[in-house]
N, C-alpha and C positions, 0 to 999 in steps of 0.2 A: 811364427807365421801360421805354423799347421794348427796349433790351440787356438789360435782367433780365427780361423776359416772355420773351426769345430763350434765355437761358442757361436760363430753367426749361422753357423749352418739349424743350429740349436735355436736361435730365437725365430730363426726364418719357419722351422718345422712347427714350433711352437704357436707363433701369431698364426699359418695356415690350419690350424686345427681348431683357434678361439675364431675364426673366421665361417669356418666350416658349421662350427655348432651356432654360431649367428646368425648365418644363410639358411640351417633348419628350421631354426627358431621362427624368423621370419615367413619361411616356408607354411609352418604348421598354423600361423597365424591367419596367413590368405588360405587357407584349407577351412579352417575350422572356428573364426571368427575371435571375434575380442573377448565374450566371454567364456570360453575356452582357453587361448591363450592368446594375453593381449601382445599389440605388434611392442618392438624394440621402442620407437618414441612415445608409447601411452604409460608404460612402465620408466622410462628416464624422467617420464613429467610427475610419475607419482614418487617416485624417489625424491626428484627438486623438491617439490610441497612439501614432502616428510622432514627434509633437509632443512625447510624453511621453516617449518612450523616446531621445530625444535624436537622432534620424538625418536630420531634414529640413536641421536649422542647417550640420551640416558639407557635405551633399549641395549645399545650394545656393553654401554659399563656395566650395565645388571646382566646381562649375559655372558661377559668376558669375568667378571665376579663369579659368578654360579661355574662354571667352566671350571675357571682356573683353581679356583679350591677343592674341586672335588676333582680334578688332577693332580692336584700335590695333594692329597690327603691319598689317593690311588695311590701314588707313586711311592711315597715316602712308606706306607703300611706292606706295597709290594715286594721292594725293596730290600726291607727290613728281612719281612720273611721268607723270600726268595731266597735271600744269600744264607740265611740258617738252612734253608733249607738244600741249599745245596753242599753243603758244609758236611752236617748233620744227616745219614741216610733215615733213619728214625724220623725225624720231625717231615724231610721228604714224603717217606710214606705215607704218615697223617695227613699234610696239607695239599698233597694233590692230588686227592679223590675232592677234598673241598673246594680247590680250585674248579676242577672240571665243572662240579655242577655249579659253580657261580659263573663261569660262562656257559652254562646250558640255558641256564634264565635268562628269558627275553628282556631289554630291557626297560619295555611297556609294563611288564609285571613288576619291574623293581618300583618305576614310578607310580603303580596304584598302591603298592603296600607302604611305598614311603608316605605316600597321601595320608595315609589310616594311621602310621606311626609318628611323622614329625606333621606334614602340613608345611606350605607357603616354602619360601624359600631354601629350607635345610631340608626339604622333600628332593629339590633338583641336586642338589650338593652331594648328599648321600648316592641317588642314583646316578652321577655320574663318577663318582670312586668305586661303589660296587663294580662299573660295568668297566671299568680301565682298571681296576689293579689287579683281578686277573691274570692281565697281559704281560704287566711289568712283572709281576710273581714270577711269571714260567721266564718270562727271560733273566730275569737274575739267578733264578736258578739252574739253569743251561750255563749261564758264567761261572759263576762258583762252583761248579761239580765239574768244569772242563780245564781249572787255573792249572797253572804248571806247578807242580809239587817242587819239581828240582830246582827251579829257578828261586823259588822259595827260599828253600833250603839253602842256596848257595848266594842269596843277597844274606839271608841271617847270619852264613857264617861267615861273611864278608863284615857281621857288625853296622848292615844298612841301617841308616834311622829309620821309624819310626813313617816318617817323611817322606822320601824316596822309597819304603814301599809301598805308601799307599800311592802316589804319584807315578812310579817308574814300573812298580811291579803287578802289584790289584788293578790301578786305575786304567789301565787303557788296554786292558783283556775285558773289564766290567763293560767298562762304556762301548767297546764295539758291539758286546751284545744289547745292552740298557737303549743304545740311542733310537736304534729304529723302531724298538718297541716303545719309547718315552714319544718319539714322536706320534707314530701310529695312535697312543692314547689320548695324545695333546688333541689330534684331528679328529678323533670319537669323541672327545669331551665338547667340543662343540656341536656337534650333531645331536647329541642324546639332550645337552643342556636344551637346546631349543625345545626339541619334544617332549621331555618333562615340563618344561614352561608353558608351551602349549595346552599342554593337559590340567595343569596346578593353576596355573593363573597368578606364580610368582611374579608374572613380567615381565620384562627382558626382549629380546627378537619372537620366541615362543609365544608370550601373549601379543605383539603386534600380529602376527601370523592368524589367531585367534581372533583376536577381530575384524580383519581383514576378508577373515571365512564369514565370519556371523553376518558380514554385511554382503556378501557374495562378489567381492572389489578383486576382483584376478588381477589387476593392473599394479593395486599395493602390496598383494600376495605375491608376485614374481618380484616387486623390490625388495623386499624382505630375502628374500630369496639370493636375490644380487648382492645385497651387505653380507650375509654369511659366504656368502665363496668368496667376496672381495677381502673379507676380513683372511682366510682361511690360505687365499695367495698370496698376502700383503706379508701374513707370518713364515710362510714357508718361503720367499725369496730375502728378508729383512732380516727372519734370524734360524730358520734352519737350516737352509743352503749354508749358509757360512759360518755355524757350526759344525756342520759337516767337511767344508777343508780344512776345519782345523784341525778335529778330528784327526783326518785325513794324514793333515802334517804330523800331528802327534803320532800315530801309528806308525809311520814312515821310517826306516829302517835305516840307520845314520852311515850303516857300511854302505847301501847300494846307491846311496845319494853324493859319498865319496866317491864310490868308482864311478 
């Protein structure tokens, strides 16, 4: 009973808070006029039209595309050499003075030099691995330099497979550190994707956004705006939240769950 009074007390604080920034919204609207910032229904009616007129569904698979690969291209190259390098003090030393300054770069400058180097789509891609594998880097690297040596040692001389340690032993010391930064870069990989689209003219929610400007339409400019947080909630309760209890359970300590 107490975890369902806490989960409602949770959706209760939650909806007062998307309520509160609605009541601004609308606030700032009668303040400061429509082409400033247009009210709540001139923006639901440019969304329908969008909806209707077919431009939001490909805008966002071209931008859930651009996103998504230049997060697993971040994650998978972070990864990699994060855990050498947490491994390996040597390869450490090298790669994170390089790390630092690849998150010193803003990620407006990745997007003009990737312009000058690839062009159109594999401009945004790039610039969104450069600017997330960073993150994942230093967190795999904090995993692997913090694993338990002994536990190691005494699943090996137990003759563990193979199996069971990457499952029982690596895997859920990795991932407590891996996940909050794999998500963290999942949620910058959409923000950075837009902005690099925006600037390139790859496409995607970034080129709606761009036109949207060019015509000086505030009303399609906030909807655009409305699909990337809708998208951006839709993923964090559908499939990071419940990554996260599983997580959760995976980590979960099988003695204290007996007593």
């Amino acid at each position: 009973m107490a975890a369902g009074r806490s989960k409602g007390a949770r959706a209760i604080w939650g909806s007062l808070g998307i309520v509160l920034l609605l009541a601004l919204w609308a606030l700032g609207h009668r303040l400061y006029g429509p082409l400033v910032l247009p009210g709540l229904d001139e923006t639901a009616s440019a969304l329908l039209r969008m909806m209707r007129d077919g431009t939001v569904g490909p805008a966002l698979a071209a931008t859930a595309g651009h996103a998504g690969l230049g997060w697993f291209a971040g994650a998978a190259v972070g990864i990699f050499a994060g855990t050498l390098a947490g491994l390996r003090e040597e390869v450490r030393l090298t790669l994170q003075p390089v790390a630092t300054i690849l998150l010193g770069i803003p990620a407006i400058a990745w997007v003009v030099l990737a312009l000058l180097w690839f062009g159109g789509s594999w401009a945004v891609v790039f610039t969104v691995a450069v600017a997330t594998g960073p993150l994942v880097f230093a967190a795999a690297t904090q995993g692997a330099c913090s694993l338990d040596g002994d536990l190691a040692r005494m699943a090996r001389a137990f003759r563990a497979p193979a199996s069971a340690m990457a499952l029982d032993v690596y895997g859920p010391h990795m991932a407590s550190h891996l996940f909050p930064a794999l998500t963290t870069a999942l949620a910058m990989s959409w923000k950075v994707s837009v902005m690099a689209e925006l600037l390139s003219g790859a496409g995607g929610i970034g080129d709606g956004l761009a036109a949207a400007r060019a015509r000086v339409d505030t009303a399609e400019t906030m909807a655009w705006i409305v699909v990337v947080v809708a998208v951006l909630i839709t993923v964090d309760h559908l499939l990071v939240r419940r990554l996260q209890r599983r997580m959760d359970l995976w980590r979960e300590d099988p003695r204290s769950t007996a007593s």
